[in-house]
C-alpha positions as CSV (number, residue, x, y, z in Angstrom):
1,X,-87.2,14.9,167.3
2,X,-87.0,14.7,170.9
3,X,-88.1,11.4,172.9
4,X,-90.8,11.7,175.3
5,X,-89.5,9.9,178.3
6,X,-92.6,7.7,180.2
7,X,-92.5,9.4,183.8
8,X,-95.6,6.8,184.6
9,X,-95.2,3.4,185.2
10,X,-98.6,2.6,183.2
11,X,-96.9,5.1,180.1
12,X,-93.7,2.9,181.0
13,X,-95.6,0.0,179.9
14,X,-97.2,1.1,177.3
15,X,-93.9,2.1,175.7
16,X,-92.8,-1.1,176.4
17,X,-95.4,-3.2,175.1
18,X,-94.3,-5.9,172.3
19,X,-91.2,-7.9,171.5
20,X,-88.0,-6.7,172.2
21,X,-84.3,-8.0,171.4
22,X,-82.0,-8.2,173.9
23,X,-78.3,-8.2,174.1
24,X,-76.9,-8.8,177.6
25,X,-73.8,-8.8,179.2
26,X,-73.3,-9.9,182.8
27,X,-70.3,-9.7,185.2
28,X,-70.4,-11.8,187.9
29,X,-67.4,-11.0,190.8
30,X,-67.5,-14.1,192.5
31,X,-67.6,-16.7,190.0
32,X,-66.2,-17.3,185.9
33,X,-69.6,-18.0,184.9
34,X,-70.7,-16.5,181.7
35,X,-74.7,-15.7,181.4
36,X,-74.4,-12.5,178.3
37,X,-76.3,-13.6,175.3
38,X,-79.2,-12.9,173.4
39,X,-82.9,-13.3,174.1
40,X,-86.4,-12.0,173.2
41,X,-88.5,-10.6,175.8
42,X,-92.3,-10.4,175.3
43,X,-94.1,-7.4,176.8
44,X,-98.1,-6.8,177.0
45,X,-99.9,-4.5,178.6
46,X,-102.7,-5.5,181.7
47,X,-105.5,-3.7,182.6
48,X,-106.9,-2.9,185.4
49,X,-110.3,-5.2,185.4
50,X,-107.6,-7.9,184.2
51,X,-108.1,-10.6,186.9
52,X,-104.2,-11.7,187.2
53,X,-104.5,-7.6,188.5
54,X,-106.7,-9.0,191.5
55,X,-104.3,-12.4,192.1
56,X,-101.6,-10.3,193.0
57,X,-102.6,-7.8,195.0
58,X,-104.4,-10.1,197.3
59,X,-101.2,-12.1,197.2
60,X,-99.5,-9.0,198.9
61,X,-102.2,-8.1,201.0
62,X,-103.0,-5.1,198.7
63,X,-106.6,-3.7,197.7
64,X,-107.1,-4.2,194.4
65,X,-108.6,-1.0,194.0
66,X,-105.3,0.7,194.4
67,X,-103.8,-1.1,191.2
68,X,-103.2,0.7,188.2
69,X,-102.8,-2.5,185.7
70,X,-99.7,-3.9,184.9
71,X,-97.6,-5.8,182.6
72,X,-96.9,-9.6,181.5
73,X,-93.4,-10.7,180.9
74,X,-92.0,-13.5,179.3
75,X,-88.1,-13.9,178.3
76,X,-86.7,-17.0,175.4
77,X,-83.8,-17.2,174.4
78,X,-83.3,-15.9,171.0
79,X,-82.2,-18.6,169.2
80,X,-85.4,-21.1,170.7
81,X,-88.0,-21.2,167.7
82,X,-90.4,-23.2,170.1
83,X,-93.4,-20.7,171.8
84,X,-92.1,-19.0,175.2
85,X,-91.6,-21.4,178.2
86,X,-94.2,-19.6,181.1
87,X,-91.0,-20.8,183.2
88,X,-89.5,-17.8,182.4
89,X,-92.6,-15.5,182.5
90,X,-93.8,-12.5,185.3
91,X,-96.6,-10.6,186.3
92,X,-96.0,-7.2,187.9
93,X,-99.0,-4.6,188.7
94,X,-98.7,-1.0,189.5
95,X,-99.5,-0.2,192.7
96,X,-98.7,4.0,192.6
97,X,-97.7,6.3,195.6
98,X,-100.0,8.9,194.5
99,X,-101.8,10.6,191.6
100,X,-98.6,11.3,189.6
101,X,-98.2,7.9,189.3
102,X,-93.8,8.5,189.5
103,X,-93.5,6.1,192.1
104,X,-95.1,3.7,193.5
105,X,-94.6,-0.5,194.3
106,X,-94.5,-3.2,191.7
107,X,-96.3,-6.3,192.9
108,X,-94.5,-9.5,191.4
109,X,-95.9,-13.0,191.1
110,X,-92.5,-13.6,190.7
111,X,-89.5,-12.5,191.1
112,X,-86.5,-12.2,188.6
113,X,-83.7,-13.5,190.9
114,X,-85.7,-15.4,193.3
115,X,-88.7,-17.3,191.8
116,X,-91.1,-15.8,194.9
117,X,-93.8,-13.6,195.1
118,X,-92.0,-10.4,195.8
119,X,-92.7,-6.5,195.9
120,X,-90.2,-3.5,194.5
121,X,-90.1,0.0,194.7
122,X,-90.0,2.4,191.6
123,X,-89.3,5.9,190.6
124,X,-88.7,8.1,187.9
125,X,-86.2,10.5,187.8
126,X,-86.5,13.8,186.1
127,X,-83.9,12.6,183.6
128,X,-87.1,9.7,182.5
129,X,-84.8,6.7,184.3
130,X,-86.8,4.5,185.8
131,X,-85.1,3.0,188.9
132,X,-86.6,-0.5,190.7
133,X,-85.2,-1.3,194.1
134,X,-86.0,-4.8,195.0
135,X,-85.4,-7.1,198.6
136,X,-85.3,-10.6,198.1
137,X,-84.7,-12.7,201.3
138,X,-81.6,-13.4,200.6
139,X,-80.8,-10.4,198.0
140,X,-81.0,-7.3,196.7
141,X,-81.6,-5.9,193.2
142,X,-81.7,-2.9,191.7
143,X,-82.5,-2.1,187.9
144,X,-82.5,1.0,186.3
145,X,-84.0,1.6,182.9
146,X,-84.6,3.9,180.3
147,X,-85.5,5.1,176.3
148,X,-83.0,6.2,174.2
149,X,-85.2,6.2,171.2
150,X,-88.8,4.9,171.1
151,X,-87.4,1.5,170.3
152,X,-84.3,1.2,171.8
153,X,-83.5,1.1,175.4
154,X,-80.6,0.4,177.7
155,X,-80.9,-1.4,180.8
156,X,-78.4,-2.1,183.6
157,X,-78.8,-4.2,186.7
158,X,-76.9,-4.9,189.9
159,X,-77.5,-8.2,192.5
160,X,-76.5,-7.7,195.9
161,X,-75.9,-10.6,198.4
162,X,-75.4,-10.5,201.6
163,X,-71.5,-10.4,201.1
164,X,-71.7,-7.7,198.6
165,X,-72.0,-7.6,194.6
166,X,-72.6,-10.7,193.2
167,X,-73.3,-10.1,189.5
168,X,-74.1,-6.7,186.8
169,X,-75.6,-6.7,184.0
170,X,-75.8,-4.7,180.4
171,X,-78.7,-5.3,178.6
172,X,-78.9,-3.0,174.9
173,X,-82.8,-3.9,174.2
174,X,-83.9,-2.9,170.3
175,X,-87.9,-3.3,169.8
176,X,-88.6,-6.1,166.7
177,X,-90.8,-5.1,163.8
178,X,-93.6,-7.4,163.6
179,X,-94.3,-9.3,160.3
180,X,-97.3,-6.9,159.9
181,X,-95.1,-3.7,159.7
182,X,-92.4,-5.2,157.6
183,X,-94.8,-6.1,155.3
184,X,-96.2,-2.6,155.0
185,X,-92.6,-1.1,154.8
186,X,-91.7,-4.1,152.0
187,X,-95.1,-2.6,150.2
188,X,-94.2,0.6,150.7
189,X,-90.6,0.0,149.1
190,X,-92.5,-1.4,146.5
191,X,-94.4,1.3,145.4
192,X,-91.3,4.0,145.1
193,X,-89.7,1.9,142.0
């Protein structure tokens, strides 16, 4: 069966929502440092009379009214077994271009590279990769996304400094099954004996 590619950043969400494994690899060209590991990244879905949707925007200067809703992130690293550290935790709202919603600006309460308040530009292509430009003062980032099935998707990233590349990164991203769901496939196993 065919995946249905989110053109939307709100379907993007959506799609996204839940806990997701992660397997990264990053190359850094300026240094021997080794971030690649594994993590957990927590997604849920914001609407738009959330009032973290209102925080933002008038953090950028932006109307409200213009938001589409939005998305909480949190990242852990997947061998912690205490809850998520709100350290490593974002806000981003959709603030779309137009009515087809396939580009837009993501309003950030933080950013990923720099921990400021920060704004990024997205698109879709026609192929369903999403593609988020990002200035930092003192970088640039650009990630690019996409579904290869409905729970699995690849991500890859690039950090630009003012002297050029600093770092890339792989990430392979496989959704977990909560403990609900494995317990009705378990029952479901059950039955067929």
């Amino acid at each position: 069966m065919p995946i249905i590619h989110p053109m939307t950043m709100s379907d993007f969400f959506r799609k996204s929502e839940g806990v997701w494994f992660i397997q990264r690899t990053v190359h850094h060209f300026d240094t021997a440092a080794d971030e690649s590991g594994e993590s957990n990244l927590y997604v849920g879905v914001i609407s738009k009379d959330d009032p973290r949707v209102k925080i933002v925007c008038e953090q950028h200067l932006i109307d409200p009214a213009r938001a589409m809703g939005g998305a909480s992130f949190m990242w852990q690293a997947n061998t912690d077994v205490q809850e998520p550290n709100p350290e490593y935790a974002a806000v981003l709202i959709d603030v779309p271009d137009d009515e087809t919603g396939q580009s837009g600006k993501l309003l950030r309460n933080q950013g990923y590279v720099e921990k400021i308040p920060v704004v990024s530009r997205y698109w879709f292509g026609k192929d369903g990769i999403l593609t988020i430009d990002t200035e930092y003062d003192n970088n640039q980032g650009q990630e690019r996304c996409w579904f290869m099935t409905d729970d699995f998707r690849v991500r890859v990233s690039t950090v630009r400094m003012m002297n050029g590349v600093y770092l890339m990164t792989y990430c392979s991203e496989r959704r977990c099954v909560s403990n609900e769901t494995l317990a009705q496939m378990v029952q479901h196993n059950l039955s067929r004996e």
